[in-house]
C-alpha positions, 0 to 999 in steps of 0.5 A, spaced: 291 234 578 292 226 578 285 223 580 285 218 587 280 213 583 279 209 590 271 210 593 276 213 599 277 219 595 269 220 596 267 216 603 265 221 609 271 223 613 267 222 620 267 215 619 274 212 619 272 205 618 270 206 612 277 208 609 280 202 612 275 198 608 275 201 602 280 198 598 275 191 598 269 196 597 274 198 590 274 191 588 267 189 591 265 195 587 269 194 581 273 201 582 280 197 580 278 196 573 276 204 572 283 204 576 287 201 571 282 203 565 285 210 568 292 208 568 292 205 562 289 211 557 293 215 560 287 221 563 291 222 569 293 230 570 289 232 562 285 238 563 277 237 562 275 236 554 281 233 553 280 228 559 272 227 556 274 226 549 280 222 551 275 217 555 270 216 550 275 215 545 278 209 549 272 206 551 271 206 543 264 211 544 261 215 539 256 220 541 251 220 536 245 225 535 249 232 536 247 236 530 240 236 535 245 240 541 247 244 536 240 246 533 237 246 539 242 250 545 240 257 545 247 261 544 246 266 550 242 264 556 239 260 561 237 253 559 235 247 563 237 240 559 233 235 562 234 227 560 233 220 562 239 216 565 240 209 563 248 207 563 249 212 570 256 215 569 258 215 560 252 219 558 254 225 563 261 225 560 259 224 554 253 229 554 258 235 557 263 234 553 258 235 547 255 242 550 262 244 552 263 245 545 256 249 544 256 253 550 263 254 555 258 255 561 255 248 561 254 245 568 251 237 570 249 236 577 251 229 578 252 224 583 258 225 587 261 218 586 263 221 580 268 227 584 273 222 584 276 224 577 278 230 579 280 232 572 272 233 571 270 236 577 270 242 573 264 239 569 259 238 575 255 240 581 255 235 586 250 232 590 248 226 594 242 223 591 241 216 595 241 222 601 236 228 601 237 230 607 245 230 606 246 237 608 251 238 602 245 238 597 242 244 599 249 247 597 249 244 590 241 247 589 244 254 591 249 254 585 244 250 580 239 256 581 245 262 581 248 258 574 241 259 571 241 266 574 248 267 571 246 265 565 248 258 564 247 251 562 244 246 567 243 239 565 241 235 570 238 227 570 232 228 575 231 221 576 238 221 580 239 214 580 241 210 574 234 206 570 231 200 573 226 195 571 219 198 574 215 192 574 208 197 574 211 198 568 213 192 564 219 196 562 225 198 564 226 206 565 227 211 570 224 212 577 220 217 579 224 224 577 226 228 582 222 236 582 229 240 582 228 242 574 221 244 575 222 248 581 229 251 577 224 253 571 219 256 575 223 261 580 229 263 575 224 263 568 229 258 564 227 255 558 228 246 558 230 242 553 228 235 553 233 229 551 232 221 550 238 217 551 238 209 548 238 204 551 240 200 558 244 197 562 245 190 561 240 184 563 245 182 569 245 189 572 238 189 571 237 182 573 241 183 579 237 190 581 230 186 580 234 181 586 236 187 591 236 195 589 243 197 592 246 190 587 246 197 582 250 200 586 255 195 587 256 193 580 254 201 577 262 202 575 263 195 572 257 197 567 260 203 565 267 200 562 262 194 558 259 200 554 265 200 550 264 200 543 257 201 544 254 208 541 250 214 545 244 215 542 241 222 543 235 224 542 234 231 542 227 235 542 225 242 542 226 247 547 220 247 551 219 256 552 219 258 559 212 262 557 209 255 556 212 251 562 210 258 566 203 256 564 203 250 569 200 251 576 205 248 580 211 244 580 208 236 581 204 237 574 211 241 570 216 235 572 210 230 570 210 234 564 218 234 564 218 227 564 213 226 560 217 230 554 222 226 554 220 220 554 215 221 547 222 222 545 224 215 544 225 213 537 222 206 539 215 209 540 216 213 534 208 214 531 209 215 523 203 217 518 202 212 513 205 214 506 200 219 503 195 216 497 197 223 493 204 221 490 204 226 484 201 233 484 198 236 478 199 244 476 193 248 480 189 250 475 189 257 471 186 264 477 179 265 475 179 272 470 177 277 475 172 281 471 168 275 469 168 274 477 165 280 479 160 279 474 158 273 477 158 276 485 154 282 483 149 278 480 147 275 486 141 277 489 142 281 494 139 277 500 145 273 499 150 278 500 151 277 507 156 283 511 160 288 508 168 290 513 172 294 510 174 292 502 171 285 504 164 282 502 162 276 505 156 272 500 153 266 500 150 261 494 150 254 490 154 252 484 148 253 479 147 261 481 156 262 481 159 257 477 166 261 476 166 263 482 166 255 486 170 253 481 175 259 484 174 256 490 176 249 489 182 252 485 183 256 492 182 250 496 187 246 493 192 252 495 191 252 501 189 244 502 197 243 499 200 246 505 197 242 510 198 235 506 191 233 505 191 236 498 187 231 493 193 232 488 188 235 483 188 241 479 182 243 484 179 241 490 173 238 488 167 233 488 159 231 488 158 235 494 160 242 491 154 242 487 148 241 492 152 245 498 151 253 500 158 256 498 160 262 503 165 266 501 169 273 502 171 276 497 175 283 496 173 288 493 180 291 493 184 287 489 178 282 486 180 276 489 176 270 494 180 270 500 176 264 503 171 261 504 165 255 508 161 249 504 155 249 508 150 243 507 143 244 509 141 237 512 133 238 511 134 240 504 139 234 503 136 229 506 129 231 503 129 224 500 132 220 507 139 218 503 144 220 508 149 219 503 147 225 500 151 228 507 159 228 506 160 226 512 156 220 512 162 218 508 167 219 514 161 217 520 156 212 521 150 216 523 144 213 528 137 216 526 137 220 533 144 224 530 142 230 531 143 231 522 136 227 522 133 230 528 133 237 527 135 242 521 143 243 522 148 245 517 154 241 515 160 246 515 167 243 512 171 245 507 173 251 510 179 255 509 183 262 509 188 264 503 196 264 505 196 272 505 190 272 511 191 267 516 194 270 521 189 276 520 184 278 524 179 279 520 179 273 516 176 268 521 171 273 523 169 275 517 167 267 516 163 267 522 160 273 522 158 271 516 155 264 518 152 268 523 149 273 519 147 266 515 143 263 521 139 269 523 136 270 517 134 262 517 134 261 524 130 255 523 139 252 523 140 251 531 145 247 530 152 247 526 156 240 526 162 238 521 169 237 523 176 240 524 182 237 520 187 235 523 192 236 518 198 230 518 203 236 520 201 233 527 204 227 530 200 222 531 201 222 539 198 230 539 193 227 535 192 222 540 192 227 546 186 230 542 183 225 541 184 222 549 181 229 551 177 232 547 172 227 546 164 226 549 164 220 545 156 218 543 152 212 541 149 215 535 155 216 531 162 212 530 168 213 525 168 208 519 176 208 519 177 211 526 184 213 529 187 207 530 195 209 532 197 206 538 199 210 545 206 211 547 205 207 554 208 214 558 203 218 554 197 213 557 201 212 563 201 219 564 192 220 562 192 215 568 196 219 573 193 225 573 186 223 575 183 227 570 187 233 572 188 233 564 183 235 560 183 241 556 187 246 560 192 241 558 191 239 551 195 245 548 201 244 553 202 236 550 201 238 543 206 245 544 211 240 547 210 234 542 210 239 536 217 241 534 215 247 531 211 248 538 205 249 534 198 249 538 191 246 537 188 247 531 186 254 531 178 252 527 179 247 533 180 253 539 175 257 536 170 250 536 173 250 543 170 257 545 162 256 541 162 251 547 163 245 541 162 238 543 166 233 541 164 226 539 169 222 536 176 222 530 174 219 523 179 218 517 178 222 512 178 216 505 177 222 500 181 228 503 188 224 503 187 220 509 186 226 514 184 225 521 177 229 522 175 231 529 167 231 529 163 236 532 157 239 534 156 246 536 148 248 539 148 255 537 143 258 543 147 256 548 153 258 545 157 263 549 153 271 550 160 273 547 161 269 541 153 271 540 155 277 540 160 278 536 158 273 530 150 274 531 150 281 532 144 286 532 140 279 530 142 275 536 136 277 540 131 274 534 135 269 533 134 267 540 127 269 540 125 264 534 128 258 539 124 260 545 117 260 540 119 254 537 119 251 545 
């Protein structure tokens, strides 16, 4: 089939007086040129692929970024590819020619100007964006809806038209984004992936569209033939799973999201960490000997043995009563520590502090080993003598006297961590809490626990960013020494100011599942703060833990939920609430 390249292919028939002036439109419009560029590449009659590859070989366009398609479209099943709109007509072409290779199912809903190269129409779902009430669209809805019901691959541009400057913005971008592909997500439970694509048309476009919106029509086909030579810039994201985006209540918030998603793919707003201080790392020191170990644990007085669960004991104590055993502990902590890049780069992880702070470990009497551990800091014991610096943490925040680790006993807990082998356990950060609730029952005078959760440099900055923009009840009384200071992507900051405070903790895990590639949620120490009804007061950058974003907390323990009470407090929940009542 030879295409008609002439806006009378895809005129309304009803009106006949269009046809008679469709050859001025042609040449208003710049359709000749696509004509002869038609001709002269010899596309007329080639079959789909041949036809795309053909065209973007003429144009001199080479499509860079693919190895994301090929690592992120899923083999089978249904998929919605969502992405940004630029250029208006190559990066469709571009985009199907390269999932066509991955996936023979592959369909774009597009603008039906493009109807006109009938070697392509295989390619597309066509619908009429410049008029929704066009009852053609409801057509092309239906058949994007039985294509993902089928199975298949759908990529579709939400916002229809081609990106413009938005002077709300002080950028050029796309308009406002069309809830079609939230709408397919939700009623046919397709996954999305998300796609960014560089660039712009040129400043004459976009001047000319600042001057009088429908000048981009008239000049649309004219731009596609000045992209020669010039590459396609993909950005491919992660696949956003259909049980997350389920978790959107409805469709406005999920396209916002969508939109969102695609936007914090712009390699232009890409936020890195600085290069780590810890460049060399020295072998992690030699296991402590087992037996000597357990000599030590069991000549800790019995009122520091805290729970028992099955082959696990949990125990606290200082430096000076288990030395082998802290210094266990450190080797452990470096282990762990190592993985999540915040290693010291030591043979250990230690420092001042271990030897005047509570250890609060667990220990298996199965096979002899420590599988994780809390350092804990008496603050009425610490600061006795009234030196802050005495606190660890007094190294990452300016503490006012009104903080309330001068105004109350609290515990200073940090430094936690769980051995590989039982991070996914049940039991592993039970047995922490239940042992620190055990801890605080038998010295109930400790009605506060305050720290911070590491926010390990695994994170992106933006999801750092979107903690630190939703979490936080800031405080006069303490401020960050080196505060967390990466700059917002503006459609992250855009999107905080549009949803009104829609986007608070309900949102949190979403934005940082959809920015992670590997999908990873919140911190889990910080979701389990989350559930104490912890208050969360700012980000410090920890200088002597590898420059790793801290989050400072405080969690009031009475007023922690009766669930969390009970779980971790026991048979002692009712003294320990007791004493406070006393105390008032």
């Amino acid at each position: 089939m030879i295409s008609n390249i002439s806006v009378a292919s895809i005129l309304d028939s009803n009106k006949p007086w269009l046809k008679v002036l469709s050859p001025l439109i042609d040449r208003v419009m710049g359709i000749h040129k696509v004509r002869r560029f038609y001709q002269k590449s010899q596309l007329a009659g080639k079959a789909t692929q041949e036809f795309s590859q053909l065209f973007l070989e003429s144009l001199n366009i080479e499509v860079q970024g693919t190895q994301g398609l090929f690592a992120q479209v899923p083999k089978t099943g249904s998929v919605i590819i969502v992405a940004n709109h630029p250029f208006g007509c190559v990066e469709g072409v571009a985009l199907a020619y390269e999932l066509k290779k991955i996936r023979p199912d592959v369909k774009v809903l597009a603008n039906n100007a493009l109807s006109m190269f009938s070697e392509i129409r295989d390619y597309f779902i066509f619908i009429n964006p410049l008029s929704a009430s066009d009852p053609k669209n409801g057509k092309g809805i239906r058949a994007c809806k039985q294509h993902l019901l089928a199975g298949g691959v759908l990529l579709i541009f939400p916002a229809g038209k081609v990106s413009y400057y938005r002077p709300e913005k002080q950028r050029i971008c796309d308009g406002q984004w069309n809830r079609l592909p939230a709408q397919l997500s939700k009623t046919t439970s397709s996954p999305v992936l998300p796609i960014f694509i560089e660039g712009h048309n040129s400043r004459l476009f976009i001047n000319m569209g600042r001057v009088y919106y429908r000048l981009k029509l008239i000049m649309l086909f004219r731009e596609m033939l000045k992209h020669k030579g010039q590459p396609i810039k993909l950005n491919v994201g992660h696949i956003l799973t259909s049980k997350l985006l389920g978790k959107f209540d409805d469709v406005t918030s999920l396209n916002d999201y969508l939109r969102l998603q695609t936007y914090l793919l712009d390699p232009n707003q890409k936020q890195t960490w600085p290069e780590d201080n810890v460049i060399e790392f020295s072998p992690i020191m030699e296991p402590a000997d087992k037996h000597q170990l357990k000599l030590e644990i069991d000549d800790l007085p019995e009122t520091q043995h805290l729970v028992d669960y099955k082959s696990f004991s949990v125990y606290y104590g200082k430096q000076d009563q288990m030395p082998l055993v802290v210094k266990e502990i450190t080797r452990l902590r470096e282990v762990v520590f190592r993985q999540y890049n915040e290693g010291s780069g030591q043979a250990c992880d230690t420092d001042i502090f271990d030897a005047s702070y509570l250890h609060l470990f667990i220990y298996n009497n199965a096979d002899g080993e420590i599988i994780g551990a809390y350092r804990m800091g008496q603050s009425d014991v610490l600061l006795e003598n009234g030196d802050i610096n005495n606190l660890y943490l007094a190294k990452m925040f300016n503490f006012s006297t009104e903080f309330i680790n001068q105004q109350r006993p609290c515990l200073e807990m940090g430094r936690s961590f769980l051995v590989p082998e039982h991070q996914k356990s049940f039991y592993g950060l039970f047995l922490l809490w239940r042992g620190i609730g055990e801890f605080v029952v038998r010295h109930p005078q400790y009605r506060t626990l305050y720290g911070t959760v590491s926010l390990s440099k695994l994170y992106s900055p933006m999801s750092v960013h979107c903690i630190n923009q939703l979490s936080l009840t800031p405080s006069d009384k303490v401020t960050a020494k080196v505060p967390f200071e990466h700059p917002a992507h503006p459609e992250l900051s855009e999107y905080f100011v549009e949803q009104k405070g829609l986007a608070t903790q309900s949102m949190l895990s979403k934005l940082v599942m959809g920015i992670e590639s590997d999908n990873k949620d919140i911190p889990i120490l910080m979701k389990h703060y989350q559930k104490m009804g912890a208050r969360f007061y700012c980000i410090g950058i920890d200088k002597s833990f590898n420059d790793t974003p801290g989050l400072l907390l405080s969690v009031d323990l009475p007023k922690a939920p009766d669930k969390s009470l009970n779980q971790y407090l026991a048979q002692g929940k009712d003294s320990y609430l007791q004493y406070n009542q006393e105390q008032c």
